[in-house]
ROLO-588013 format. One record per atom (N, C-alpha, C, CB): residue number from 0; residue in three letters; atom name; x, y, z. Coordinates in Angstrom, 3 decimals. Glycine has a CB too. Example, Ala and Ser with C-alpha at 12.3 -4.5 7.8 and 13.67 -1.06 7.14 Angstrom:
BEGIN
(node 0,'Ala','N',(13.190,-5.690,7.800))
(node 0,'Ala','CA',(12.300,-4.500,7.800))
(node 0,'Ala','C',(13.200,-3.300,7.800))
(node 0,'Ala','CB',(11.308,-4.473,9.046))
(node 1,'Ser','N',(12.850,-2.250,7.080))
(node 1,'Ser','CA',(13.670,-1.060,7.140))
(node 1,'Ser','C',(12.900,0.030,7.870))
(node 1,'Ser','CB',(14.084,-0.598,5.725))
END
This chain:
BEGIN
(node 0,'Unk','N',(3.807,26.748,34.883))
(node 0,'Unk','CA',(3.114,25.507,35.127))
(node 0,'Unk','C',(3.503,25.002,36.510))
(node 0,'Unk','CB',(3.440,24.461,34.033))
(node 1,'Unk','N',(2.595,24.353,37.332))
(node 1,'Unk','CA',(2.641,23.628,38.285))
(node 1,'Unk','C',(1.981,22.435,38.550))
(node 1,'Unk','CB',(2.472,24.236,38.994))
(node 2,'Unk','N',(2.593,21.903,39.346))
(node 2,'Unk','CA',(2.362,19.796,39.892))
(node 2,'Unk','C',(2.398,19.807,41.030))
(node 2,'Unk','CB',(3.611,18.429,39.544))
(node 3,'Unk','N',(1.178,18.869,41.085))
(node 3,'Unk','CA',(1.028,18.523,43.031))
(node 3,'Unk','C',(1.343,17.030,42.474))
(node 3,'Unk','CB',(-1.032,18.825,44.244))
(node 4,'Unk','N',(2.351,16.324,43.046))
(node 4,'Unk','CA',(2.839,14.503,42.908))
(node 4,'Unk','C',(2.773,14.021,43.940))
(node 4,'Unk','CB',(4.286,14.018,42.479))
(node 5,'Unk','N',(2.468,12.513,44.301))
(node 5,'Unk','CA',(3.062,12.055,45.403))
(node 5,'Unk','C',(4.030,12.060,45.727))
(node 5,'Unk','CB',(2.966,11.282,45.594))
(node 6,'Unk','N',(4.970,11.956,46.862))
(node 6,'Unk','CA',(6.445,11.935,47.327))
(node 6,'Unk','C',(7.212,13.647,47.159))
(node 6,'Unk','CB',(7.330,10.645,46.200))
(node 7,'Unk','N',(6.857,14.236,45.947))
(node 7,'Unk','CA',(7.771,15.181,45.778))
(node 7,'Unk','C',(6.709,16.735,46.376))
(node 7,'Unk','CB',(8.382,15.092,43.946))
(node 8,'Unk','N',(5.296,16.607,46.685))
(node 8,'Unk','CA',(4.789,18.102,46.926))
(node 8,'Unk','C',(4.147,18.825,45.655))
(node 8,'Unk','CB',(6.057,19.025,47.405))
(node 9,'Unk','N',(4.588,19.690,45.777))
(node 9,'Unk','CA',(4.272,20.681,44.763))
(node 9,'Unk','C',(5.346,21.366,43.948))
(node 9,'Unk','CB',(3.579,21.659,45.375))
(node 10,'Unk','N',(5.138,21.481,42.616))
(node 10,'Unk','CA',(6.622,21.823,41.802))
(node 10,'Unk','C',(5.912,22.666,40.626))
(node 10,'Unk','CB',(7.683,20.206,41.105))
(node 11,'Unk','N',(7.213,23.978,40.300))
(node 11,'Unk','CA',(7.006,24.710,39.263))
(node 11,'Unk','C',(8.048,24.667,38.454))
(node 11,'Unk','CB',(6.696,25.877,39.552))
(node 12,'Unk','N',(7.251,24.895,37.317))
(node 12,'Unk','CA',(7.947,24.953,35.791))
(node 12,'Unk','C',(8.203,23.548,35.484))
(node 12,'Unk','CB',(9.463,25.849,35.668))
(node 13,'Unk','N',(8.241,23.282,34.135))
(node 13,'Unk','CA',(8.662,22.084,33.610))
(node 13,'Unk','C',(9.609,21.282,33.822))
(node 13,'Unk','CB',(8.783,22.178,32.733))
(node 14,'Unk','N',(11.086,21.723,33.974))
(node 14,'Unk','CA',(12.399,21.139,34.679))
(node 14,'Unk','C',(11.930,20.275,36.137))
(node 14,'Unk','CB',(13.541,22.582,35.112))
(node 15,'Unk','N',(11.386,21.162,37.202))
(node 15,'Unk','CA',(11.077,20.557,38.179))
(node 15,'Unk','C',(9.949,19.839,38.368))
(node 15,'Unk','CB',(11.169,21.209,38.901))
(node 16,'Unk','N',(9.293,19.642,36.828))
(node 16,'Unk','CA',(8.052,18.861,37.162))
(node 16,'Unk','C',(8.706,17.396,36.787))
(node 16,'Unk','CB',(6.538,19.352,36.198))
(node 17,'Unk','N',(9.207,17.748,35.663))
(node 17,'Unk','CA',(9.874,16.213,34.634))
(node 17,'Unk','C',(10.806,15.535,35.621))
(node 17,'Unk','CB',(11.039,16.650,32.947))
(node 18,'Unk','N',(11.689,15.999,36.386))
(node 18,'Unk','CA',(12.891,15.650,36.948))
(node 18,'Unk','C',(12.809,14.485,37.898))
(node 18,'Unk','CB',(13.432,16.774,37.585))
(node 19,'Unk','N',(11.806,14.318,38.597))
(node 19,'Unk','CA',(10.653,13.510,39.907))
(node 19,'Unk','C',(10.560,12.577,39.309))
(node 19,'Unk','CB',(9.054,14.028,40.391))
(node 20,'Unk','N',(9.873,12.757,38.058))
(node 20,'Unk','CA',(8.673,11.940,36.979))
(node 20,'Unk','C',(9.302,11.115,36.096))
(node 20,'Unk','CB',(7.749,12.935,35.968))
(node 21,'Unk','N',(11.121,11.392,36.081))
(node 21,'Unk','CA',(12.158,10.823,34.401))
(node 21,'Unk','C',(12.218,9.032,35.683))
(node 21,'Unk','CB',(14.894,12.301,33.816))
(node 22,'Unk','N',(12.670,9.341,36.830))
(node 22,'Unk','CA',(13.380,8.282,37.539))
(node 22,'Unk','C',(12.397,7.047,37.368))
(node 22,'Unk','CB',(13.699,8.683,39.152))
(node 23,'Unk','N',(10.874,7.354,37.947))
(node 23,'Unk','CA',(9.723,6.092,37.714))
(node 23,'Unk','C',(9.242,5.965,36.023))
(node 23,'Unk','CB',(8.103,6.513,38.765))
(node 24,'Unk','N',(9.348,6.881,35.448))
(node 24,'Unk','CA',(8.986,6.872,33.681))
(node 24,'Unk','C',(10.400,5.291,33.664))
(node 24,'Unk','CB',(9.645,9.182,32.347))
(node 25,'Unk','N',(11.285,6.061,33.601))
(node 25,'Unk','CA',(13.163,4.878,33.267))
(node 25,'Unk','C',(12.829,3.587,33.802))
(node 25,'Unk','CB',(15.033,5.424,34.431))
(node 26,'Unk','N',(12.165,3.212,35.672))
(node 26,'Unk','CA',(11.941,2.050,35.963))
(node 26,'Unk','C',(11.038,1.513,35.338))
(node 26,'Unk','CB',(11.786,1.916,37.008))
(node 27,'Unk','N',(10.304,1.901,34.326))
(node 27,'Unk','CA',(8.979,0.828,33.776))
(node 27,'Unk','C',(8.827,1.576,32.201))
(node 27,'Unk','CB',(7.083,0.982,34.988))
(node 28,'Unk','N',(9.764,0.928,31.226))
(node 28,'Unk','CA',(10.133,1.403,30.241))
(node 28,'Unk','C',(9.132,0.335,29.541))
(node 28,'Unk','CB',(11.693,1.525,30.012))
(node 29,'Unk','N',(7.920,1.184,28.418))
(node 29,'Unk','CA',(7.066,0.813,28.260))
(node 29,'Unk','C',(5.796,0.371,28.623))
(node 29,'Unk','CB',(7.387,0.544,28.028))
(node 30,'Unk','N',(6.067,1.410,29.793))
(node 30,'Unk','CA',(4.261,1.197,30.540))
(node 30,'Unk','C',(3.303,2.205,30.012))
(node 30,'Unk','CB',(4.127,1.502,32.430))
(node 31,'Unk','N',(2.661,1.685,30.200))
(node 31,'Unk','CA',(1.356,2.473,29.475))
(node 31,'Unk','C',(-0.055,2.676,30.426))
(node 31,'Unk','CB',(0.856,1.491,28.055))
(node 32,'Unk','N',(-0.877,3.364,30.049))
(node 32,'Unk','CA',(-2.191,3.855,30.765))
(node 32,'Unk','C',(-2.789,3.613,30.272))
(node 32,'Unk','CB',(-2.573,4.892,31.082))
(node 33,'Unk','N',(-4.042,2.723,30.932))
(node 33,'Unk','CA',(-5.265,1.957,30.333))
(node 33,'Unk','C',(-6.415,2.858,30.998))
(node 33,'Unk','CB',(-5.357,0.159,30.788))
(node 34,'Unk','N',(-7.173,3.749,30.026))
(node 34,'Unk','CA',(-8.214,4.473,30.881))
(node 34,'Unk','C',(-9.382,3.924,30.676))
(node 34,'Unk','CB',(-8.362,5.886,30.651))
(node 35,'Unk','N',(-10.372,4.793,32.476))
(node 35,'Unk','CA',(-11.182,3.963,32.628))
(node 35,'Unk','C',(-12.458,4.902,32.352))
(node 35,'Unk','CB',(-11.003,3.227,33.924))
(node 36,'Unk','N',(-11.870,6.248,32.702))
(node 36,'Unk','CA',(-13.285,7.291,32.491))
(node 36,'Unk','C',(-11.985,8.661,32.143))
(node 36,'Unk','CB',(-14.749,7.590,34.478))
(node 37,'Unk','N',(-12.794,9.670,31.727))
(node 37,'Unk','CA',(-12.367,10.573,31.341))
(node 37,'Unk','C',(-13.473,11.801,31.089))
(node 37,'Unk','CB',(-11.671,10.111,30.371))
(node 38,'Unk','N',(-12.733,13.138,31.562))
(node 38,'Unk','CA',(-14.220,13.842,32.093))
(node 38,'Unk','C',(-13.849,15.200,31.639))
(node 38,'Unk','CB',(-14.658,13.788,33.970))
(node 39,'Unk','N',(-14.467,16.159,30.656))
(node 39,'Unk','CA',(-13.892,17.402,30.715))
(node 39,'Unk','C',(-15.217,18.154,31.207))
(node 39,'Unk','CB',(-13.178,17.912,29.271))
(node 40,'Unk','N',(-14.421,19.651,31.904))
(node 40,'Unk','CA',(-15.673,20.557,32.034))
(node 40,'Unk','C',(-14.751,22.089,32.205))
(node 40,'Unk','CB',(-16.857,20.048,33.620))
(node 41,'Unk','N',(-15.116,22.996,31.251))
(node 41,'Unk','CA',(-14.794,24.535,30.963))
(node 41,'Unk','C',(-13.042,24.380,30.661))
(node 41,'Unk','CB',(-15.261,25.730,32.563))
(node 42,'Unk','N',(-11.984,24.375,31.655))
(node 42,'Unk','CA',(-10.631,24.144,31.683))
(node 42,'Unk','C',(-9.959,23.290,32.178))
(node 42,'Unk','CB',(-10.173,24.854,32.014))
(node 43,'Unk','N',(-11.080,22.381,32.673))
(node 43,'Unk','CA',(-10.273,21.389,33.765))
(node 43,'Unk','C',(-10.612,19.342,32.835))
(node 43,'Unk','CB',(-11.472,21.710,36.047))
(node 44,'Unk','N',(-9.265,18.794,33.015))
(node 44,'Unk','CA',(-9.995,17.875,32.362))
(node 44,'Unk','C',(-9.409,16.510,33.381))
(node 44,'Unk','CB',(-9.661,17.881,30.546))
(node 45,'Unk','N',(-9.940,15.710,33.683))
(node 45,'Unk','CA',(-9.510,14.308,34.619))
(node 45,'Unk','C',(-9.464,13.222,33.532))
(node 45,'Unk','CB',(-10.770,13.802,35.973))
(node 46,'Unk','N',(-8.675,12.824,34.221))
(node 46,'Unk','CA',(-8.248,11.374,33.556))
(node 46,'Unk','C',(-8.597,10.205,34.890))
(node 46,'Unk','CB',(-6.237,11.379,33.044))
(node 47,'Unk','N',(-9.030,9.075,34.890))
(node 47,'Unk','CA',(-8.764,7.933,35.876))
(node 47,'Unk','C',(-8.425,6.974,34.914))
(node 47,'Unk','CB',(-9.986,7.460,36.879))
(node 48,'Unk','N',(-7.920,5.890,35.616))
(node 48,'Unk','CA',(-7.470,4.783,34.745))
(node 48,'Unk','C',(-6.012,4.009,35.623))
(node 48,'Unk','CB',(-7.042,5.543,33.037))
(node 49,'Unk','N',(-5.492,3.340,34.833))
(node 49,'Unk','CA',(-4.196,2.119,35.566))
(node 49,'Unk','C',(-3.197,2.565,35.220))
(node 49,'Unk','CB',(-4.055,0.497,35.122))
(node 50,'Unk','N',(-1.981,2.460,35.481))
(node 50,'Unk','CA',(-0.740,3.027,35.512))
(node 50,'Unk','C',(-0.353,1.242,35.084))
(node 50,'Unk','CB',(-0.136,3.997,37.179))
(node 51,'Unk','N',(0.170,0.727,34.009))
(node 51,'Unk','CA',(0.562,-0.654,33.761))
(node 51,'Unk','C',(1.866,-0.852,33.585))
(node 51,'Unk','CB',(-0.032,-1.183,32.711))
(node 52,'Unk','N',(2.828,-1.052,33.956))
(node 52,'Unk','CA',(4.303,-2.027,33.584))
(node 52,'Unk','C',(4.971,-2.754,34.286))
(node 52,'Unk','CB',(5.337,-1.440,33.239))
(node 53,'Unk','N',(6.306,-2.748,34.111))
(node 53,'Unk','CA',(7.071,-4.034,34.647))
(node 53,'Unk','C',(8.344,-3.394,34.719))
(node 53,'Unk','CB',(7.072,-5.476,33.673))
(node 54,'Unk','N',(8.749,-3.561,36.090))
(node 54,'Unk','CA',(9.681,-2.569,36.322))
(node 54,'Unk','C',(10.825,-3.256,36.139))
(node 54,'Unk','CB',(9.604,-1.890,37.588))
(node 55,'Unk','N',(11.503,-2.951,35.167))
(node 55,'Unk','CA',(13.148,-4.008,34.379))
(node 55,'Unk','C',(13.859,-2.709,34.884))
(node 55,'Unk','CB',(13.413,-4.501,31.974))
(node 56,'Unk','N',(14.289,-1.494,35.852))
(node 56,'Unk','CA',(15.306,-0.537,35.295))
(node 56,'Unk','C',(15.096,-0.608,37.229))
(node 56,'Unk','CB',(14.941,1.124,33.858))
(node 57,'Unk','N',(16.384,0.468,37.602))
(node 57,'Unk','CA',(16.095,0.416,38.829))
(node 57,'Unk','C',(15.627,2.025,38.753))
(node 57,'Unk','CB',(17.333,-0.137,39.852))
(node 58,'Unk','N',(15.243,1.581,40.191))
(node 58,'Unk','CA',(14.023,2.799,40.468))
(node 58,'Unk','C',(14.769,3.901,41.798))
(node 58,'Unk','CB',(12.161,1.829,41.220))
(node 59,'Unk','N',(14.917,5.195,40.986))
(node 59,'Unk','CA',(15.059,5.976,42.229))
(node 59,'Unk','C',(14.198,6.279,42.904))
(node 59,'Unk','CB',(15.518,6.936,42.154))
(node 60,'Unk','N',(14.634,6.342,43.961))
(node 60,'Unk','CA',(13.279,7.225,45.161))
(node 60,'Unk','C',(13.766,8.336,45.761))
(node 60,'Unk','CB',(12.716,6.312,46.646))
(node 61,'Unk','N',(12.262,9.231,46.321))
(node 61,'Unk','CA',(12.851,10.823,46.328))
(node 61,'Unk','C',(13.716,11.050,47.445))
(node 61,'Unk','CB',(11.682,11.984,46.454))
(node 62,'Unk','N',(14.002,10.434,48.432))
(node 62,'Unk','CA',(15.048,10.543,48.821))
(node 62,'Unk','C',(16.548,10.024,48.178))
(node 62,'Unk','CB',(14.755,10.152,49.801))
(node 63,'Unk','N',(16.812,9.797,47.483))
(node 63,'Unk','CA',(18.022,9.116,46.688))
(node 63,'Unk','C',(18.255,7.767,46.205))
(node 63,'Unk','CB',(19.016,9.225,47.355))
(node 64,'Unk','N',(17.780,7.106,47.654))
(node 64,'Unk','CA',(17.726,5.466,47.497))
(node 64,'Unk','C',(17.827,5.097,46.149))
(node 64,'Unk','CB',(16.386,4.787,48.029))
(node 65,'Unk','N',(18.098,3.612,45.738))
(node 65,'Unk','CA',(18.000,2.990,44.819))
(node 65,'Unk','C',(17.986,1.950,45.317))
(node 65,'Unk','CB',(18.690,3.164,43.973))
(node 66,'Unk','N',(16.486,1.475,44.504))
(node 66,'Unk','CA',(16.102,0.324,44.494))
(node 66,'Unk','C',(16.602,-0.798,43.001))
(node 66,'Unk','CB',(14.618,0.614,44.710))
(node 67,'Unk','N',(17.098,-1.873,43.187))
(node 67,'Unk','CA',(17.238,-2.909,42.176))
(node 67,'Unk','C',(16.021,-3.508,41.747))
(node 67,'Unk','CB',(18.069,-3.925,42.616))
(node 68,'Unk','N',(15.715,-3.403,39.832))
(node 68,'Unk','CA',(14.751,-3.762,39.619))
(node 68,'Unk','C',(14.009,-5.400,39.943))
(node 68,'Unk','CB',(14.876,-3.354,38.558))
(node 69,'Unk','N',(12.822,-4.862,40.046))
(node 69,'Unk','CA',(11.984,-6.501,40.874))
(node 69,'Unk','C',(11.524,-7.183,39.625))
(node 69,'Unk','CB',(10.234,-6.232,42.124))
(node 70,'Unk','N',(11.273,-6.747,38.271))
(node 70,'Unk','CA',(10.929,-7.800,37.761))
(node 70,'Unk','C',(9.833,-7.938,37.466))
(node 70,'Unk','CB',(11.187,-8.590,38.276))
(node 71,'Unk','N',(8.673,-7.188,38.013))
(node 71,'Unk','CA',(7.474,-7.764,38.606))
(node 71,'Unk','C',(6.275,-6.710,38.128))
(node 71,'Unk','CB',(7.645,-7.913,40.340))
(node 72,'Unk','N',(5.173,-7.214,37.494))
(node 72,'Unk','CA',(4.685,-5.940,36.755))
(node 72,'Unk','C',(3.286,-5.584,37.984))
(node 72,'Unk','CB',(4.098,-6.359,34.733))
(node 73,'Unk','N',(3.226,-4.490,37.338))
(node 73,'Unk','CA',(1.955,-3.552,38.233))
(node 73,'Unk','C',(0.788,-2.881,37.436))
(node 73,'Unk','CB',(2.649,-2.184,39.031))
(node 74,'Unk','N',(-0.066,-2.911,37.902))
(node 74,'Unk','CA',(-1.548,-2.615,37.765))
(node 74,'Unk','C',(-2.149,-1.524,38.764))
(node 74,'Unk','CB',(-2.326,-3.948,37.984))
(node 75,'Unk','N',(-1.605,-0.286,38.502))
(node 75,'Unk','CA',(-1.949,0.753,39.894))
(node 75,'Unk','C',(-3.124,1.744,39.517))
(node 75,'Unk','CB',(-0.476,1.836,40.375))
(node 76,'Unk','N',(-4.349,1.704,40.051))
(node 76,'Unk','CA',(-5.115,2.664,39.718))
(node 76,'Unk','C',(-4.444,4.504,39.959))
(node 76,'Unk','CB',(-6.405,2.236,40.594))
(node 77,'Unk','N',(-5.016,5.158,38.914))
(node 77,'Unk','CA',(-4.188,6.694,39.230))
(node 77,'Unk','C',(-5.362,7.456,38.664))
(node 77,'Unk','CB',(-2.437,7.097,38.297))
(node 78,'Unk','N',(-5.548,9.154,38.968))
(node 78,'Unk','CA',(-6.400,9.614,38.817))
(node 78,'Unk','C',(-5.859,11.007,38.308))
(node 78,'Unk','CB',(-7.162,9.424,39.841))
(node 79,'Unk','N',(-5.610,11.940,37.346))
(node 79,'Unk','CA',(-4.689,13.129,36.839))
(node 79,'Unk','C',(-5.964,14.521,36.705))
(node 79,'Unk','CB',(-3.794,12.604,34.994))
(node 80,'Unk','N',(-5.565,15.364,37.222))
(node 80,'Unk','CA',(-6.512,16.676,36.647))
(node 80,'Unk','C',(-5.655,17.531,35.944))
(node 80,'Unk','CB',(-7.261,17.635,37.827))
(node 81,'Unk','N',(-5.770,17.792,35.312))
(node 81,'Unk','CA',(-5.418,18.832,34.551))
(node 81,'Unk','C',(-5.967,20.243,34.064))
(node 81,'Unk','CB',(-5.252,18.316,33.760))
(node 82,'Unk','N',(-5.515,21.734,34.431))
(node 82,'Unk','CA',(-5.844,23.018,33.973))
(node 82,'Unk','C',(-5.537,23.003,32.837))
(node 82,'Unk','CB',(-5.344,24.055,34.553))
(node 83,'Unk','N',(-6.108,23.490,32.050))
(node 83,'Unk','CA',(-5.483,23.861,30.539))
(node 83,'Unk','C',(-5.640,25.606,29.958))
(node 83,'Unk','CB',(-6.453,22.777,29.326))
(node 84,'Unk','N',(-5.079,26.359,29.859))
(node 84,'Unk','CA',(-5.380,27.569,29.393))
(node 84,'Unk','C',(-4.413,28.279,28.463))
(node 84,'Unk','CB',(-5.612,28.299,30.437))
(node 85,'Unk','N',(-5.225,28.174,27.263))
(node 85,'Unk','CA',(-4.744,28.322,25.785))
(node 85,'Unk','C',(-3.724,27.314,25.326))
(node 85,'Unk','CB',(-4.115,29.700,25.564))
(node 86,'Unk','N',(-4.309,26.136,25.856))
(node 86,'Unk','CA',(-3.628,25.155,25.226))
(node 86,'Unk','C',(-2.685,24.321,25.676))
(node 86,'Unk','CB',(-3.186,25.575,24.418))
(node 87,'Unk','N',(-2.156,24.902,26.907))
(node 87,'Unk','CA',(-1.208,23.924,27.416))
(node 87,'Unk','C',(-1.684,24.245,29.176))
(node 87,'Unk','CB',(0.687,24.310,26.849))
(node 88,'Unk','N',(-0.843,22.942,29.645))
(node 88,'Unk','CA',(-0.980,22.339,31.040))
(node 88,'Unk','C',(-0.208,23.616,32.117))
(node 88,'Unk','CB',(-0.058,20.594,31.080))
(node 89,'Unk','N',(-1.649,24.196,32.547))
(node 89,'Unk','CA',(-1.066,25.392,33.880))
(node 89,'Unk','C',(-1.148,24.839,35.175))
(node 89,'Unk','CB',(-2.024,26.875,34.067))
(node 90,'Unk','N',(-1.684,23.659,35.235))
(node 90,'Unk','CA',(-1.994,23.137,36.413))
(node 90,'Unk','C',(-2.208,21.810,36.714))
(node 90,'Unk','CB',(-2.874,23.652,36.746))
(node 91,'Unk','N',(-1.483,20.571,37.582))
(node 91,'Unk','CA',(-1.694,19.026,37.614))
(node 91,'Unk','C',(-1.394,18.847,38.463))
(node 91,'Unk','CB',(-1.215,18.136,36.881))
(node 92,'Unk','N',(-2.436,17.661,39.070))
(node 92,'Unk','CA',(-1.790,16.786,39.826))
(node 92,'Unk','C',(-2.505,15.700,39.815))
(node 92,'Unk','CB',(-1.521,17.187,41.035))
(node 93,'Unk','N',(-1.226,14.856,40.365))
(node 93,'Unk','CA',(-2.110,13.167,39.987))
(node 93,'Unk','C',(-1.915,12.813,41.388))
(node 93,'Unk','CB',(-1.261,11.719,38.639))
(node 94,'Unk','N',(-2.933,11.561,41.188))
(node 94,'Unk','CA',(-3.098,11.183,42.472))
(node 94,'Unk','C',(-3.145,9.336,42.598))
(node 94,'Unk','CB',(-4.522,11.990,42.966))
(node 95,'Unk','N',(-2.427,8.385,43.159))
(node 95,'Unk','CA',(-1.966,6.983,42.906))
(node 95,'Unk','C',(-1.620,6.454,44.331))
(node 95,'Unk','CB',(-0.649,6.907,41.852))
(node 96,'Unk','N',(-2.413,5.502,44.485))
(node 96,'Unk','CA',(-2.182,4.881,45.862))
(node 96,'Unk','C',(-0.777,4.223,45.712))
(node 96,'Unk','CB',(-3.394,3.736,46.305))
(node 97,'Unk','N',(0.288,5.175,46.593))
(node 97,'Unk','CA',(1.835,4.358,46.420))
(node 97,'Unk','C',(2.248,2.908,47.449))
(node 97,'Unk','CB',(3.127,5.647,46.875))
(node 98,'Unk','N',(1.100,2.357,48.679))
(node 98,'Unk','CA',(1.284,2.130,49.031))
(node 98,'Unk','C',(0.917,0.500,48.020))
(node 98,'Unk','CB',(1.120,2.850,50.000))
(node 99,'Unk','N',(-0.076,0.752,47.516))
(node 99,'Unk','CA',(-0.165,-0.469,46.057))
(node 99,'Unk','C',(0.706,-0.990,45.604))
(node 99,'Unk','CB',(-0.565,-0.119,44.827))
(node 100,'Unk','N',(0.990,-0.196,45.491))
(node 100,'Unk','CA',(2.693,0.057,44.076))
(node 100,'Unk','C',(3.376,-0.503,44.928))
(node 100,'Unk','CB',(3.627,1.912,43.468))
(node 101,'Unk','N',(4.015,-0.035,46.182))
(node 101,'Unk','CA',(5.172,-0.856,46.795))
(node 101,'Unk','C',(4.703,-2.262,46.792))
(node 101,'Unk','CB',(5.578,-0.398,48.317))
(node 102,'Unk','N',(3.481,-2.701,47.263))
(node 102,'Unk','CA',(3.280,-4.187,47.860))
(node 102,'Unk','C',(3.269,-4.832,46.543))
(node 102,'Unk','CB',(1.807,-4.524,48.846))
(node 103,'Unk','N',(2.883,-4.227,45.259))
(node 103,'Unk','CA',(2.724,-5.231,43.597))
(node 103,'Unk','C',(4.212,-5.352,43.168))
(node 103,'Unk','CB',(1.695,-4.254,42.003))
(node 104,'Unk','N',(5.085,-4.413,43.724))
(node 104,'Unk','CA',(6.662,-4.361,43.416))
(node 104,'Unk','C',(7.244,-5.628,44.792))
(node 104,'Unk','CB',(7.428,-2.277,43.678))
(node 105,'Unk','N',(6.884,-5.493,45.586))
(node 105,'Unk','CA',(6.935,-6.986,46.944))
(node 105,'Unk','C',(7.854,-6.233,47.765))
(node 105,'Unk','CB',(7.778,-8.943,46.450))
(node 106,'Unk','N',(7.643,-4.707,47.555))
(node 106,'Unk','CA',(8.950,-3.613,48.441))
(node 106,'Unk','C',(8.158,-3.820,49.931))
(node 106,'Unk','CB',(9.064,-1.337,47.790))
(node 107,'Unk','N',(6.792,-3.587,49.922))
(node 107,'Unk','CA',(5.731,-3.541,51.062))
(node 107,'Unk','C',(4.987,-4.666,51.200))
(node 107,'Unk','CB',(4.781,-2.498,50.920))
(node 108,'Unk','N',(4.637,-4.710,52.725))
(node 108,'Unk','CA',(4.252,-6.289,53.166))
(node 108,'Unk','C',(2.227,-6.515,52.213))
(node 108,'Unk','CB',(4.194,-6.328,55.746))
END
């Protein structure tokens, strides 16, 4: 399996997909995805929709940093494709304007 993410590139196998993905999952414990469309065709299936929570945990970033949580909840549009062949995920990547995300977190002007 492989992932194209923002910040981290492109990553194989599961370990290096989750590992990126555990640090922002931990900062917004109980966020959830509100979808807006959803589209399949032969192996490939998209998702669009909002990325929703409130970031109570602090947040690593891919360079190491740590940020102290803001408190402050977010509403980020995101867009996911997904390969599927025989059943599980051979291929993803999502796609999320991060520069949103910083300014709804008050990291960016």
């Amino acid at each position: 399996m492989e992932a194209v993410v923002p910040d981290e590139g492109e990553l194989k196998g599961r370990d290096q997909i989750v590992a990126p993905m555990r640090p922002f999952i931990d900062a917004f414990p109980g966020a959830s995805f509100e979808p807006i469309a959803a589209y399949e065709s032969g192996d490939v299936a998209i998702d669009e929709g909002y990325f929703v929570g409130t970031n109570t945990a602090p947040l690593t970033l891919p360079g190491g940093q740590t940020l102290p949580p803001t408190g402050k909840s977010v509403r980020v549009r995101s867009c996911d494709v997904a390969t599927v062949k025989n059943g599980l995920i051979t291929h993803y990547r999502l796609y999320f304007d991060q520069m949103d995300l910083l300014t709804q977190l008050g990291i960016a002007p």
